[in-house]
Structure formats: structure tokens, C-alpha cells
LUMROFI-433245 format. One line per 8 residues: their letters; for each residue x, y, z of C-alpha. Coordinates in Angstrom, 1 decimal, padded with zeros to 4 digits. Example, Ala and Ser with C-alpha at 12.3 -4.5 7.8 and 13.67 -1.06 7.14 Angstrom:
# residues 2
AS	012.3:-004.5:007.8; 013.7:-001.1:007.1
***
This chain:
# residues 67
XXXXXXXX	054.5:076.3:109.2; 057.2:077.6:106.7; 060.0:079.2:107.7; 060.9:082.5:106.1; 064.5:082.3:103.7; 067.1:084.3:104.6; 069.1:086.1:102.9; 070.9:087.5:105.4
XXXXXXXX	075.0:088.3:105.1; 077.5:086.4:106.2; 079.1:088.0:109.9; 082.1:088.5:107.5; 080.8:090.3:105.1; 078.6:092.2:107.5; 081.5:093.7:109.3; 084.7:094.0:107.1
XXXXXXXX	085.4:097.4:106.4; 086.4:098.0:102.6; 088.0:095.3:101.2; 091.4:096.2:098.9; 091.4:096.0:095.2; 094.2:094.0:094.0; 095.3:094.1:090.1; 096.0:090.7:088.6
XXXXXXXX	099.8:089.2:088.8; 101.3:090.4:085.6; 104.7:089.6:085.6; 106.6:086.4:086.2; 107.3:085.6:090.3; 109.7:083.3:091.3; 109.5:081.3:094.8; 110.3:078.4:096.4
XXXXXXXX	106.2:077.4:097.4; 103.3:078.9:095.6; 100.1:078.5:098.0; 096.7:078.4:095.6; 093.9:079.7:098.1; 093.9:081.9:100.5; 091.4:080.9:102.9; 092.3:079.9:106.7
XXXXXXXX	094.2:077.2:105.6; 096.4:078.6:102.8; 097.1:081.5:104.4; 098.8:079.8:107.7; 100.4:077.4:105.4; 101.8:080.7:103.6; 103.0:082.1:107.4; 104.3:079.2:108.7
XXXXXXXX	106.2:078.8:105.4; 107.4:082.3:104.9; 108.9:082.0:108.9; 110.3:078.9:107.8; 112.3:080.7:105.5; 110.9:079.8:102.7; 110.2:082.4:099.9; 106.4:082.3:099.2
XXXXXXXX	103.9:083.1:096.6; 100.2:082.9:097.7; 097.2:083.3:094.5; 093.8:084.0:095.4; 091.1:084.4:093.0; 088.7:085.9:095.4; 088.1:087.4:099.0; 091.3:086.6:101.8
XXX	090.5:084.2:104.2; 087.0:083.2:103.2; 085.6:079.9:102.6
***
């Protein structure tokens, strides 16, 4: 028997409420760490950085913390 495809939404993306807009960086930054991905990992190696006392830059091309 086949089973039917899904195409259901992620539990993420079925509740989070509206989701900022963010423009792109346009102007130079400068930090000691810049953190490329902002998923689970990135974004506690951003925190733990930033309480650290680090200064920190963190670039995301899509969604915060999703895989």
C-alpha cells in the first residue's frame, strides 16, 4: 500500500509568528569574530562569544536558528 506524501510544514514554520525583515549589511563592520550561520550552533557560538567579551558579527543568509 502507498503511503500518501506529505507536504506538511515544518513545527517551526507552523508556529512562528511573523518573522522580521532584515535589509542587507551595507556598510563596513568591524569585530573581533564574524559567525557565518545562524542556526543553533552559530548562534550560541555568537552568545557565548559576545559574554566572553568578545565583539561579534553574526551573517545569516536566511531564517534564525533553522537548519
Amino acid at each position: 500500500m502507498a503511503h500518501p506524501i506529505h507536504n506538511s510544514l515544518t513545527w517551526y514554520d507552523a508556529t512562528v509568528s511573523d518573522r522580521p525583515v532584515f535589509t542587507p549589511l551595507g556598510e563596513r563592520v568591524v569585530a573581533d569574530i564574524c559567525v557565518i550561520g545562524a542556526g543553533l550552533a552559530g548562534l550560541t557560538a555568537a552568545l557565548e562569544l559576545a559574554r566572553g567579551g568578545r565583539s561579534v558579527v553574526l551573517l545569516e543568509a536566511g531564517t534564525l536558528a533553522c537548519s
